[in-house]
C-alpha positions, -999 to +999 in steps of 0.1 A: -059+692-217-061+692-177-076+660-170-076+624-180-109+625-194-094+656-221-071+628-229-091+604-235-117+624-258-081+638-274-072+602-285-109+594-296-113+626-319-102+622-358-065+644-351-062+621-323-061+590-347-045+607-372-012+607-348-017+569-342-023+561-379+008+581-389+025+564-362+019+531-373+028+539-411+060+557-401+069+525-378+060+501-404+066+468-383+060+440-399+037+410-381+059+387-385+081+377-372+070+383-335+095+406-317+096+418-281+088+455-273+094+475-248+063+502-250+078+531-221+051+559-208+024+537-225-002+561-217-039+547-224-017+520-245-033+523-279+003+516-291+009+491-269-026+471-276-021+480-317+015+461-312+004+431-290-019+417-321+012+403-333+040+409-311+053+400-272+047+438-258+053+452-225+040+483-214+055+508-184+032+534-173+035+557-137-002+572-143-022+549-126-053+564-140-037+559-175-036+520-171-072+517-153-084+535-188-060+522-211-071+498-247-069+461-239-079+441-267-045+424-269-029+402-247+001+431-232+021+428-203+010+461-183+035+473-157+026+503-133+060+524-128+088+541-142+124+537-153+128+513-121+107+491-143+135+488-168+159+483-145+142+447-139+153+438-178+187+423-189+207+440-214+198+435-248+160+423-245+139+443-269+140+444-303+121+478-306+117+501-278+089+531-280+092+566-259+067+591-275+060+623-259+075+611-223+110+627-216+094+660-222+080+655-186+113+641-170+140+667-159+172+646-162+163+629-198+194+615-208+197+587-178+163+574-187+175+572-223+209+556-212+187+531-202+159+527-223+193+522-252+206+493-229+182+468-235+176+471-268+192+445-288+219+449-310+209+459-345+172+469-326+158+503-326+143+532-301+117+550-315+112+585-298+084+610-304+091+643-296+077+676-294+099+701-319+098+738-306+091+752-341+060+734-347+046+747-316+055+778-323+031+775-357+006+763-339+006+786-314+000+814-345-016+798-364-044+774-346-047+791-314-045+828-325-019+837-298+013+855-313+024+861-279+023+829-268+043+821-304+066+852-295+074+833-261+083+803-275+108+818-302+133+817-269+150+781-268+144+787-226+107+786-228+092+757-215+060+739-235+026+738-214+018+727-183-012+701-180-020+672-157+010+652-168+035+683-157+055+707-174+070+700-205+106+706-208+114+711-242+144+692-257+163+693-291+172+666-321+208+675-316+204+662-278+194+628-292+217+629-318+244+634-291+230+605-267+226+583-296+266+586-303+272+582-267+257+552-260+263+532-291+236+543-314+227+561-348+198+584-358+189+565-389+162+589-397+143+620-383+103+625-395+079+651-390+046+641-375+018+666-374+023+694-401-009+703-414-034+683-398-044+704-366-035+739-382-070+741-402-098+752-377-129+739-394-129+709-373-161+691-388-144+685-420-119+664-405-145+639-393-151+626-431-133+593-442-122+612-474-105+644-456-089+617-432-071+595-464-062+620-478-044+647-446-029+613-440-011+608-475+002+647-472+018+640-436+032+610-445+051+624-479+058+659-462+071+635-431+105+627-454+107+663-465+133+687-443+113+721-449+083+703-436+095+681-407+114+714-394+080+726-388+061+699-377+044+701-342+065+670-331+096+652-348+097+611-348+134+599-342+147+562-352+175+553-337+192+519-342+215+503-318+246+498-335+258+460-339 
C-alpha cells in the first residue's frame, strides 16, 4: 500500500469490508438515541459516514487527500488536522470517541491519548484499533510467504511497515491498559479483529456473498476467544471512562 489510490481499492475489496463490517458488529451502537462522536484519523471516513446516519459525528483527518476522497453520504462534520483539533473541544463532549489504526503512526502516543480520554464523557467510551505484533507476525508466514520478514518481527523492537502514511511504530495492550488507569479509564474488553480472513490466498472465493457471511460469523465468535484474539492481525480495545 504506497499510495492513496492502494487505499482506496483496499477499502473497496471484500477483506476491506470485512474489517468495516466486523467493526460495526463489535461496536454495536445503537441508533438511538443520537450521541456525539468524536471519529480521530478518519481516514476516507467510511466510519465516520456509517456513524453520521444516526448520530452528531465529527471527523479529524491530517491527510488532505484522505478527506478530498473520503464517503459522504451522511451529513459529518469534516475537520482537516490533528490533535490541535481536539484541543478546540471542552472536556467531556463525546460520548464515543474512535482511533483505529492511527497512533501506530505517532511517536509520542500517550499525549494524544491523554487527550483523545479528556473529552470523552463520563461513563463514555474510546474505542482503539490497533495492530497486535503477533498477528503480523502470522501473516507475515503465512499470507506473504516471508519467514524472515516473520523472523524480524518476533523482536518487540521491530517496527511494522512503512507506506505512504509513515512508519508504524508498533505498541502493546499493556500500554493502553496502563494509559487507561492513568487517566481515569478501564479496558472493559479486548477483541481480535482479523484472524482468519486475509490468511487464505485464494482471493476469488472471498468475493461470494456466502464466503463473506459466513468468515464474518467465525471472526466475530473467535473475536471473544483469548487463543484467537492473541493472534489476530489487529486487537480492538474498549475503554470506558470511569464515572
Amino acid at each position: 500500500m504506497n499510495t492513496i489510490n492502494d487505499y482506496i481499492e483496499l477499502i473497496r475489496a471484500p477483506w476491506g469490508k470485512m474489517f468495516y463490517d466486523l467493526l460495526f458488529k463489535q461496536l454495536s451502537v445503537p441508533h438511538t438515541p443520537s450521541i456525539k462522536i468524536l471519529d480521530f484519523g478518519s481516514g476516507l471516513g467510511v466510519t465516520s459516514d456509517h456513524f453520521a446516519a444516526w448520530h452528531n459525528v465529527t471527523a479529524v483527518e491530517p491527510n488532505e487527500e484522505m478527506i478530498l476522497n473520503s464517503r459522504r453520504e451522511n451529513l459529518y462534520t469534516q475537520l482537516h488536522g490533528s490533535v490541535e483539533k481536539i484541543a478546540m473541544f471542552k472536556d467531556y463532549t463525546f460520548d464515543l470517541v474512535l482511533c483505529h489504526n492511527v497512533l501506530e503512526y505517532i511517536e509520542e502516543k500517550e499525549p494524544i491519548f491523554a487527550e483523545l480520554f479528556r473529552v470523552i464523557k463520563p461513563g463514555g467510551t474510546l474505542s482503539i484499533v490497533k495492530h497486535n505484533r503477533a498477528g503480523k507476525v502470522f501473516q507475515a508466514a503465512v499470507f506473504e510467504n516471508n519467514p524472515a520478514k516473520a523472523l524480524s518481527l518476533l523482536n518487540p523492537h521491530t517496527q511494522g511497515n512503512s507506506n505512504f502514511l509513515g512508519t508504524q511504530q508498533l505498541y502493546s495492550n499493556s500500554d493502553l491498559a496502563g494509559w487507561a488507569e492513568k487517566y481515569g479509564g478501564t479496558v472493559r474488553k479486548v477483541l481480535g479483529m482479523r484472524a482468519f480472513w486475509v490468511l487464505g490466498q485464494d482471493n476469488a472465493v472471498k468475493y461470494a456473498d456466502e464466503w463473506h457471511q459466513k468468515m464474518l460469523t467465525l471472526e466475530r465468535k473467535a473475536a471473544e476467544i483469548d487463543e484467537y484474539k492473541q493472534s489476530a492481525y489487529y486487537n480492538h480495545l474498549l475503554i470506558v471512562k470511569e464515572d
